[in-house]
Each structure stands twice: as C-alpha cells, then as structure tokens.
ModelCIF file with pLDDT and N, C-alpha, C, O atoms, coordinates in Angstrom:
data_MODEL
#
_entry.id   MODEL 
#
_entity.id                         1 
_entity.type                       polymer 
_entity.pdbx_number_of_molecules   1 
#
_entity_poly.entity_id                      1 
_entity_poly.type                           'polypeptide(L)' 
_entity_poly.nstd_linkage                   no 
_entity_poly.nstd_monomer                   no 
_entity_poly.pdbx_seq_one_letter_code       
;(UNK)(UNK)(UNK)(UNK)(UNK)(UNK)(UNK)(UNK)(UNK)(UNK)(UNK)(UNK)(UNK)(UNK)(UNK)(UNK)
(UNK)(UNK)(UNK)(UNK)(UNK)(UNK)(UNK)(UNK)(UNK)(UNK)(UNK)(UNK)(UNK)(UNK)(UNK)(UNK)
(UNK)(UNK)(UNK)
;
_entity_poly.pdbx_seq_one_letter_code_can   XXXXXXXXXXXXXXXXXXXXXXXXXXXXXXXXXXX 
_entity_poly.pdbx_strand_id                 A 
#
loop_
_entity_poly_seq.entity_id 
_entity_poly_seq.num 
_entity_poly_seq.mon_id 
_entity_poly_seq.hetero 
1 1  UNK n 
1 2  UNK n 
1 3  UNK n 
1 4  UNK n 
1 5  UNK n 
1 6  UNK n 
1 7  UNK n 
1 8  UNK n 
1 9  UNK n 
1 10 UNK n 
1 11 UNK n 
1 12 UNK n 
1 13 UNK n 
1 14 UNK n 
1 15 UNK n 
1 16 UNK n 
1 17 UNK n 
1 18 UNK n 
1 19 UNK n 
1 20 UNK n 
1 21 UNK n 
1 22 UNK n 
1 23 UNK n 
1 24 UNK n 
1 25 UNK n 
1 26 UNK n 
1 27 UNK n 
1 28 UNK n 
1 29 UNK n 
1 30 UNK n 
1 31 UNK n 
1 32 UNK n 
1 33 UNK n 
1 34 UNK n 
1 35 UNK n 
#
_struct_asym.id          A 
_struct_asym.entity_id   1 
#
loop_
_ma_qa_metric.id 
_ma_qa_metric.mode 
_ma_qa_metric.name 
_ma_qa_metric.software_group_id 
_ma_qa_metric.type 
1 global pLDDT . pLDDT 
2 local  pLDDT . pLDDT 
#
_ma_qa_metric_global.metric_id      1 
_ma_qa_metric_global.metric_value   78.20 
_ma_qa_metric_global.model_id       1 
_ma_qa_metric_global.ordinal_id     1 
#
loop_
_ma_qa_metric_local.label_asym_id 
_ma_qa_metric_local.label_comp_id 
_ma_qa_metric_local.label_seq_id 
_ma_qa_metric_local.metric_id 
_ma_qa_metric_local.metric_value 
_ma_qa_metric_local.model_id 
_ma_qa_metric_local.ordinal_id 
A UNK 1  2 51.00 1 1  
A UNK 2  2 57.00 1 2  
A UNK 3  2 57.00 1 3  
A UNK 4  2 62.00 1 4  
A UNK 5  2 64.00 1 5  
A UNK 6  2 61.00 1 6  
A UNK 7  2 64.00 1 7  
A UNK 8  2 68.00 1 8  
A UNK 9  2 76.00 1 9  
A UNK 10 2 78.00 1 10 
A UNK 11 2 84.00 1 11 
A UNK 12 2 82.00 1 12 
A UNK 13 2 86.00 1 13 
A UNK 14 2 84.00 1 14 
A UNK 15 2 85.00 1 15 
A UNK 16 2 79.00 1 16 
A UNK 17 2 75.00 1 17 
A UNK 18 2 81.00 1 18 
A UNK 19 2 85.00 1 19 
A UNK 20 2 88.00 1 20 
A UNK 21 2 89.00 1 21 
A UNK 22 2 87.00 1 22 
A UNK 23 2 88.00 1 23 
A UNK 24 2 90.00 1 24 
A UNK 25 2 89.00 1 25 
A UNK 26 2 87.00 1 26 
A UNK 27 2 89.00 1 27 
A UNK 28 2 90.00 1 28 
A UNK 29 2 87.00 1 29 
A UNK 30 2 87.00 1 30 
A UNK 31 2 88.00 1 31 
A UNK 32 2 83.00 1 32 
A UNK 33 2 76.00 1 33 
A UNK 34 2 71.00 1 34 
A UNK 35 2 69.00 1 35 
#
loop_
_atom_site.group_PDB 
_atom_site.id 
_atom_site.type_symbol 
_atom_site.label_atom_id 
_atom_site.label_alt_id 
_atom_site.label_comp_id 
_atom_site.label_asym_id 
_atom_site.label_entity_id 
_atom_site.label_seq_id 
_atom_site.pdbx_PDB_ins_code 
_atom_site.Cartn_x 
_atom_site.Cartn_y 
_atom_site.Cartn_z 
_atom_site.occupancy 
_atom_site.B_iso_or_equiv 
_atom_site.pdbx_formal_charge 
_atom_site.auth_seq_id 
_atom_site.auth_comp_id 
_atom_site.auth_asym_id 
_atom_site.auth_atom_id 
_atom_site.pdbx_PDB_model_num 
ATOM 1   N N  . UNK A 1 1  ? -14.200 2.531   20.049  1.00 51.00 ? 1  UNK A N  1 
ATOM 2   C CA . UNK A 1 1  ? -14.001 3.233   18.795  1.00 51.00 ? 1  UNK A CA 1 
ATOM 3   C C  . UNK A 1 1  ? -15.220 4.114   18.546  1.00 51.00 ? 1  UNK A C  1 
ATOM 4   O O  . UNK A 1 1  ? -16.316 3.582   18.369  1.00 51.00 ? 1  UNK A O  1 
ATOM 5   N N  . UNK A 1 2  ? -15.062 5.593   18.521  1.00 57.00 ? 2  UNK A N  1 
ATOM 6   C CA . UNK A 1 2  ? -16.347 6.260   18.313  1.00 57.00 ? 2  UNK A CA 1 
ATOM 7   C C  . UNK A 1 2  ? -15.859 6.274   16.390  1.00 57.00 ? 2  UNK A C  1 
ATOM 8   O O  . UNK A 1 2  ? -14.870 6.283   15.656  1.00 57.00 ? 2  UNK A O  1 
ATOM 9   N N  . UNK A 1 3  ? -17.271 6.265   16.355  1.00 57.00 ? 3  UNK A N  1 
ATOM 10  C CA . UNK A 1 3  ? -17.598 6.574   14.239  1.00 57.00 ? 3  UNK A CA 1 
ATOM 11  C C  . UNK A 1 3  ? -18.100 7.645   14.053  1.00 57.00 ? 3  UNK A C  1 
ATOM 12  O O  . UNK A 1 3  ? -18.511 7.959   12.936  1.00 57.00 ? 3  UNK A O  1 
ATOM 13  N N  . UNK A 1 4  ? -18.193 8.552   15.242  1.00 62.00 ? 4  UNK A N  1 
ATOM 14  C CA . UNK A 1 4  ? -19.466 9.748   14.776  1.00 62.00 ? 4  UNK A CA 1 
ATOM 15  C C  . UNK A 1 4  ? -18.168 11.357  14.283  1.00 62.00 ? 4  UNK A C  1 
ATOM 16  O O  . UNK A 1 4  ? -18.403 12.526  13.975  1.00 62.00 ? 4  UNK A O  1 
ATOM 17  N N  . UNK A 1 5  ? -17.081 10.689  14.417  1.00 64.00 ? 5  UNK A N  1 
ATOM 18  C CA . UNK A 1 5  ? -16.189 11.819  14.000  1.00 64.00 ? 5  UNK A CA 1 
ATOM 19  C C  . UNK A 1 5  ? -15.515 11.263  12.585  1.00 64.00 ? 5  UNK A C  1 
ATOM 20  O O  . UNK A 1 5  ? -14.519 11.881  12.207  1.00 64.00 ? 5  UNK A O  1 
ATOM 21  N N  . UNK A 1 6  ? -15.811 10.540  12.056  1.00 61.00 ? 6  UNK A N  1 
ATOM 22  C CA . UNK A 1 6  ? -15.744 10.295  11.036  1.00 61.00 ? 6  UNK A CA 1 
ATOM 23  C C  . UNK A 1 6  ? -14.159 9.458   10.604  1.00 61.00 ? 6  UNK A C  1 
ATOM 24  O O  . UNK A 1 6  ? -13.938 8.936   9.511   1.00 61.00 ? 6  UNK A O  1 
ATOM 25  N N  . UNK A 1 7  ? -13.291 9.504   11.657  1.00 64.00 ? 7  UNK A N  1 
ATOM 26  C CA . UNK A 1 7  ? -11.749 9.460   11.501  1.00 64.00 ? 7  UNK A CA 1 
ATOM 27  C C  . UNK A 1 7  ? -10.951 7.880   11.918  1.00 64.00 ? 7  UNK A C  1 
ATOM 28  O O  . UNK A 1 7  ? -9.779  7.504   11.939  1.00 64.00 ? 7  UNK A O  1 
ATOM 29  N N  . UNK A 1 8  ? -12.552 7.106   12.278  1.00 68.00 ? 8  UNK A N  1 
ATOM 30  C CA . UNK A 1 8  ? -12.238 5.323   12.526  1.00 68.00 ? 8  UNK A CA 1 
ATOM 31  C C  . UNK A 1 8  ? -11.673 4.828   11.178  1.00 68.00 ? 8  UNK A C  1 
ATOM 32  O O  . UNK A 1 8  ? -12.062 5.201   10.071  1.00 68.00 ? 8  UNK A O  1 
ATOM 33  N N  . UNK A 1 9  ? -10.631 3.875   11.451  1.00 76.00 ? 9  UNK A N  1 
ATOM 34  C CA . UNK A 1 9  ? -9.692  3.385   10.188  1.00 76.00 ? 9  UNK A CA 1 
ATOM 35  C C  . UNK A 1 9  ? -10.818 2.091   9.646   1.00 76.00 ? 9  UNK A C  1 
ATOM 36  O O  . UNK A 1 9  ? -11.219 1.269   10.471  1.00 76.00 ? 9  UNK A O  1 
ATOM 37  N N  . UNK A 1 10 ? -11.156 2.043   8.524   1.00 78.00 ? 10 UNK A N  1 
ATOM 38  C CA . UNK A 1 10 ? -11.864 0.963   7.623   1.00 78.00 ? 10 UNK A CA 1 
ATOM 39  C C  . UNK A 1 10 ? -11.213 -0.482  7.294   1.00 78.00 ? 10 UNK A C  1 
ATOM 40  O O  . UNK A 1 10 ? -10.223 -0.285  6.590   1.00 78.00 ? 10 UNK A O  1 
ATOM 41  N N  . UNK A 1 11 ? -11.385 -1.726  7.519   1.00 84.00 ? 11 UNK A N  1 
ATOM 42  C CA . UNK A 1 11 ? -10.771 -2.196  7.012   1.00 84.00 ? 11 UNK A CA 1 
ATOM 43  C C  . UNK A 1 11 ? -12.109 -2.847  5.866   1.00 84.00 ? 11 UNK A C  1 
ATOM 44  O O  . UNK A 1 11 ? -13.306 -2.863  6.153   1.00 84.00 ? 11 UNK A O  1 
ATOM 45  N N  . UNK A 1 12 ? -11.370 -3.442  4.283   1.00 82.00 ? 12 UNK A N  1 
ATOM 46  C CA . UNK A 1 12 ? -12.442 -3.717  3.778   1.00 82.00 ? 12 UNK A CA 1 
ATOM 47  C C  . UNK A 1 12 ? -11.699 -5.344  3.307   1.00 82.00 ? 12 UNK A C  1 
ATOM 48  O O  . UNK A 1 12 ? -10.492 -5.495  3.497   1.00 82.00 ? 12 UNK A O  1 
ATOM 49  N N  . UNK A 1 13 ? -12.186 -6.008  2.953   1.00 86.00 ? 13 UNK A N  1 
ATOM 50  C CA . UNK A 1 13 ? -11.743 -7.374  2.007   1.00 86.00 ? 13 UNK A CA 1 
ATOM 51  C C  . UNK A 1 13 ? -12.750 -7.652  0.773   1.00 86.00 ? 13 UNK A C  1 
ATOM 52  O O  . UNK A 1 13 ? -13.947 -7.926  0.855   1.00 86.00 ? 13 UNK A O  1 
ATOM 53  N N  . UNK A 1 14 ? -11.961 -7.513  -0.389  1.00 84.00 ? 14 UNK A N  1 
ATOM 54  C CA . UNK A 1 14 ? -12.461 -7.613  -1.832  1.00 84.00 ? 14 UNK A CA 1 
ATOM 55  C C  . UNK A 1 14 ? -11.668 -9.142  -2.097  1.00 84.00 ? 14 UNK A C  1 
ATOM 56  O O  . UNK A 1 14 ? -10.442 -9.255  -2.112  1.00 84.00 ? 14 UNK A O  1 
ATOM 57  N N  . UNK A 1 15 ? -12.427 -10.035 -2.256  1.00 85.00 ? 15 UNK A N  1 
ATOM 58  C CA . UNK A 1 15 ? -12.585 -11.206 -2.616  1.00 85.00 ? 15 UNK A CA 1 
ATOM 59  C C  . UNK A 1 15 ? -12.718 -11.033 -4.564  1.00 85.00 ? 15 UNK A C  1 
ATOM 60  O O  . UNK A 1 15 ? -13.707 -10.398 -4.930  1.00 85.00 ? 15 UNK A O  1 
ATOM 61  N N  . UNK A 1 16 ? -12.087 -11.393 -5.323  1.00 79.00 ? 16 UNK A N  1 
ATOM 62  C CA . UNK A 1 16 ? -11.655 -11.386 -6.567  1.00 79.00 ? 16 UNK A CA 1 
ATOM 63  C C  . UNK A 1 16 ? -11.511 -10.021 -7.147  1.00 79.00 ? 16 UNK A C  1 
ATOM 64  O O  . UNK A 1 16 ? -12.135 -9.401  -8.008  1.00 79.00 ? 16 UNK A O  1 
ATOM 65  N N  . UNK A 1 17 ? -10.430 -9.744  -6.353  1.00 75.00 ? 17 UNK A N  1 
ATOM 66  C CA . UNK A 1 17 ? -10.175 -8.008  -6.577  1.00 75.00 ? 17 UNK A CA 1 
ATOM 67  C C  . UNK A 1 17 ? -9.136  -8.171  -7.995  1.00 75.00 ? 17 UNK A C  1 
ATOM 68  O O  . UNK A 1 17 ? -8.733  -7.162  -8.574  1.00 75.00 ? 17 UNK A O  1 
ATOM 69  N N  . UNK A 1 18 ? -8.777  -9.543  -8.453  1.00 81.00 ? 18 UNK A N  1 
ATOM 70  C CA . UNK A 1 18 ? -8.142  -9.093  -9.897  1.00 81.00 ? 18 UNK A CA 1 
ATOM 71  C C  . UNK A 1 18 ? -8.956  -9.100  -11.198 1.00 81.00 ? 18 UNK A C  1 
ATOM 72  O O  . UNK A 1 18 ? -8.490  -8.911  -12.322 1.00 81.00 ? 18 UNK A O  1 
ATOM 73  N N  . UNK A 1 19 ? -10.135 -9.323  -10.914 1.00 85.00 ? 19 UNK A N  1 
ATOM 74  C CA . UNK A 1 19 ? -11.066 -9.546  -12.005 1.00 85.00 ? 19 UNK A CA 1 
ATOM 75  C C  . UNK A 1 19 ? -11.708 -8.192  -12.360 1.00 85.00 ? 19 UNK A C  1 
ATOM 76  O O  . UNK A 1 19 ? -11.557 -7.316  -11.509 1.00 85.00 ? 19 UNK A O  1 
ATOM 77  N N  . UNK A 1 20 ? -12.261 -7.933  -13.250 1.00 88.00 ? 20 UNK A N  1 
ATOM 78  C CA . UNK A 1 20 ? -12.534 -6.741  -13.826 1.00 88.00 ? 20 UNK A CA 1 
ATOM 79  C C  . UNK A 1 20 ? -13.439 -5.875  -12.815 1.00 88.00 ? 20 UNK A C  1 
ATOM 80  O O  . UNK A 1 20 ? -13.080 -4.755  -12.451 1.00 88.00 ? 20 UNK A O  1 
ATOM 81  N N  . UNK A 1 21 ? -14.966 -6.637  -12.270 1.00 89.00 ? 21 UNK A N  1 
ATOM 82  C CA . UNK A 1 21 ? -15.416 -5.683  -11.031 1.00 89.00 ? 21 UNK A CA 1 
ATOM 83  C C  . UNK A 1 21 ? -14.450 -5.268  -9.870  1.00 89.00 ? 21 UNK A C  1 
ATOM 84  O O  . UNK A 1 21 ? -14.353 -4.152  -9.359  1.00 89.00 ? 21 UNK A O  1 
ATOM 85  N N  . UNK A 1 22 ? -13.866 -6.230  -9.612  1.00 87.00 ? 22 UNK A N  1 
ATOM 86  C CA . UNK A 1 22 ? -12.760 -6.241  -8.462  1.00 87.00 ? 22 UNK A CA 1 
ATOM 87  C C  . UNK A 1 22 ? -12.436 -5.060  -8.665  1.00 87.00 ? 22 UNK A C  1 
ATOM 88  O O  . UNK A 1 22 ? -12.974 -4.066  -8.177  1.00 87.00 ? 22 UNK A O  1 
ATOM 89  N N  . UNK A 1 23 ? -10.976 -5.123  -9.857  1.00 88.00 ? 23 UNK A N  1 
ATOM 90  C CA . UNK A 1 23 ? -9.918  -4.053  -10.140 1.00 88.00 ? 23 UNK A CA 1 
ATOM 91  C C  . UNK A 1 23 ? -11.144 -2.315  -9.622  1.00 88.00 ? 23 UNK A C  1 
ATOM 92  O O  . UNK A 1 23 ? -10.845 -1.403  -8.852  1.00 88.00 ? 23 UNK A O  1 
ATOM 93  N N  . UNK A 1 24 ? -12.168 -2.465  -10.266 1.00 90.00 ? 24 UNK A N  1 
ATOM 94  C CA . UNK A 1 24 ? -13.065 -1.155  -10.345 1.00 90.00 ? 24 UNK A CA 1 
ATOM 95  C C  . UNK A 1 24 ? -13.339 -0.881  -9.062  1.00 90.00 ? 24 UNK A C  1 
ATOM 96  O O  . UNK A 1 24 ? -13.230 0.310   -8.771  1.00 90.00 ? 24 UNK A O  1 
ATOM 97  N N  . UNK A 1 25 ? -13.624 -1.529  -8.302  1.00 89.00 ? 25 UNK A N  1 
ATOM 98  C CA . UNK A 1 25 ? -14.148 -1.411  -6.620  1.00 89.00 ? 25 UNK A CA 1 
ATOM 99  C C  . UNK A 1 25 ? -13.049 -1.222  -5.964  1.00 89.00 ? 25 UNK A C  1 
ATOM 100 O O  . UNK A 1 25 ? -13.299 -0.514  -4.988  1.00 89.00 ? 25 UNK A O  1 
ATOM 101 N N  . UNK A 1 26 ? -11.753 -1.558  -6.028  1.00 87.00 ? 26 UNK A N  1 
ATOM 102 C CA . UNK A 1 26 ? -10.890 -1.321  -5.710  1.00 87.00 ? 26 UNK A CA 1 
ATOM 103 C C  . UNK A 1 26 ? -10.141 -0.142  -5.368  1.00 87.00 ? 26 UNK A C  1 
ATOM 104 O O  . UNK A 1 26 ? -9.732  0.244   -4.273  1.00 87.00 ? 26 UNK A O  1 
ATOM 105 N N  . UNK A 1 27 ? -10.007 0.527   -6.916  1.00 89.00 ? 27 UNK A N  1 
ATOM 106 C CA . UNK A 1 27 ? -9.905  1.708   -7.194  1.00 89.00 ? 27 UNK A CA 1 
ATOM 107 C C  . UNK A 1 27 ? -10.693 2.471   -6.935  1.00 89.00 ? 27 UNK A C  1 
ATOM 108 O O  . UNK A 1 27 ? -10.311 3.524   -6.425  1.00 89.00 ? 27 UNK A O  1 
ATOM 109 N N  . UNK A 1 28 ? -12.235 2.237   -7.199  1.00 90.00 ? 28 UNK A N  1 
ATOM 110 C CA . UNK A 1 28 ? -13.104 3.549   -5.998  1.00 90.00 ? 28 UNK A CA 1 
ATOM 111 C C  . UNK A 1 28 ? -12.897 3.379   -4.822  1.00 90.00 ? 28 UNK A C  1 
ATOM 112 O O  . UNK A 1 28 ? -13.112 4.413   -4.190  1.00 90.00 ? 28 UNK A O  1 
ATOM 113 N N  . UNK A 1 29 ? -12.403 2.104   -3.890  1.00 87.00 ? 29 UNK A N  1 
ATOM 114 C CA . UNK A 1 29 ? -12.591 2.540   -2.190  1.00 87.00 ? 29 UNK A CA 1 
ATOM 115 C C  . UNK A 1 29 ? -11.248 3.099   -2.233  1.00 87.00 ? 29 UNK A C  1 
ATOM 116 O O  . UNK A 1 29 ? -10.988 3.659   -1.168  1.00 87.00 ? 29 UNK A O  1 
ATOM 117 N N  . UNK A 1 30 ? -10.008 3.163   -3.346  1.00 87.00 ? 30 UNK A N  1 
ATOM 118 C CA . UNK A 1 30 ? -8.544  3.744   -2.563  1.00 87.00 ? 30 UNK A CA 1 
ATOM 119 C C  . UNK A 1 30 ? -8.792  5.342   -3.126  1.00 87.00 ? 30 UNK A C  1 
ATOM 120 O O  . UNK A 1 30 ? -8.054  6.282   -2.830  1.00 87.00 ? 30 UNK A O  1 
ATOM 121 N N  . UNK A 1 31 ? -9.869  5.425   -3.911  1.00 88.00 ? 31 UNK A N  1 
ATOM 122 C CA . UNK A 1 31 ? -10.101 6.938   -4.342  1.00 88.00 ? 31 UNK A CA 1 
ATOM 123 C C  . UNK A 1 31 ? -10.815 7.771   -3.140  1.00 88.00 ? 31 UNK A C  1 
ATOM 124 O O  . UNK A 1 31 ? -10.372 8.866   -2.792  1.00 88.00 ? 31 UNK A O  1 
ATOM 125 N N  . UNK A 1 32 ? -11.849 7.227   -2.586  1.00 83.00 ? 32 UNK A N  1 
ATOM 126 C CA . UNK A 1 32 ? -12.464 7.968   -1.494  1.00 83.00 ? 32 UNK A CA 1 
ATOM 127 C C  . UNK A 1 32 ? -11.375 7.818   -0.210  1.00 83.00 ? 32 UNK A C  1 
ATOM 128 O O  . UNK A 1 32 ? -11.535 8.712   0.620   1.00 83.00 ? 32 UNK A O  1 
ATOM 129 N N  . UNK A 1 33 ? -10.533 7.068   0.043   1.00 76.00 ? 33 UNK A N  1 
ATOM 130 C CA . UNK A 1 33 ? -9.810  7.095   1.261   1.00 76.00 ? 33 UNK A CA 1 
ATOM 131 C C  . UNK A 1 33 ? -8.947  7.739   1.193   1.00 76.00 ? 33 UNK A C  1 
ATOM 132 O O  . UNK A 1 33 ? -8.607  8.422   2.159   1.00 76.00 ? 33 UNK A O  1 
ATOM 133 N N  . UNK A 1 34 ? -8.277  7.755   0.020   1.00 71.00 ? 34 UNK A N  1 
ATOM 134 C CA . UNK A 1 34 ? -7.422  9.263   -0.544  1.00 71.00 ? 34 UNK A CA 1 
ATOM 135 C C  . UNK A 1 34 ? -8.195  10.851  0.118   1.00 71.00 ? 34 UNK A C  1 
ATOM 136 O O  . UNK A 1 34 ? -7.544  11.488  0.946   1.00 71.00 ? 34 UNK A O  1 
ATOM 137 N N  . UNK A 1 35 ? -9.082  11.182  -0.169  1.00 69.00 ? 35 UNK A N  1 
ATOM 138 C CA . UNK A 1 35 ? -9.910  12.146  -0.265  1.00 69.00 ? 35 UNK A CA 1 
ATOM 139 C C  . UNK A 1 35 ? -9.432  12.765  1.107   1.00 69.00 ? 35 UNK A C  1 
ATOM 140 O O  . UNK A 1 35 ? -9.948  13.799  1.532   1.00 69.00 ? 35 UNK A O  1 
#
C-alpha cells in the first residue's frame, strides 16, 4: 500500500461514538472523507 499519493482507504474505530465527543469526532472524520 503506498500513502504518498494520498488515495490509501482509512479505516478508523471510535469507541463511544454515541456519546457527545463521539457523535462530534465522528462527524468531523465523515466531513474530511467527504472532501
């Protein structure tokens, strides 16, 4: 897997993603992967 082209797929795991930081971190990593 090269990273230097920028186009490697991310995987991430948010551990209490229904709680209020969660929900927020959430929504910024699906905002930048949108992009």
């Amino acid at each position: 897997m090269d990273l230097s082209d920028g186009t490697a797929e991310r995987i991430v795991t948010v551990f209490g993603g229904t709680g209020f930081l969660g929900r927020r971190l959430v929504q910024s990593l699906l905002e930048k992967k949108l992009r």
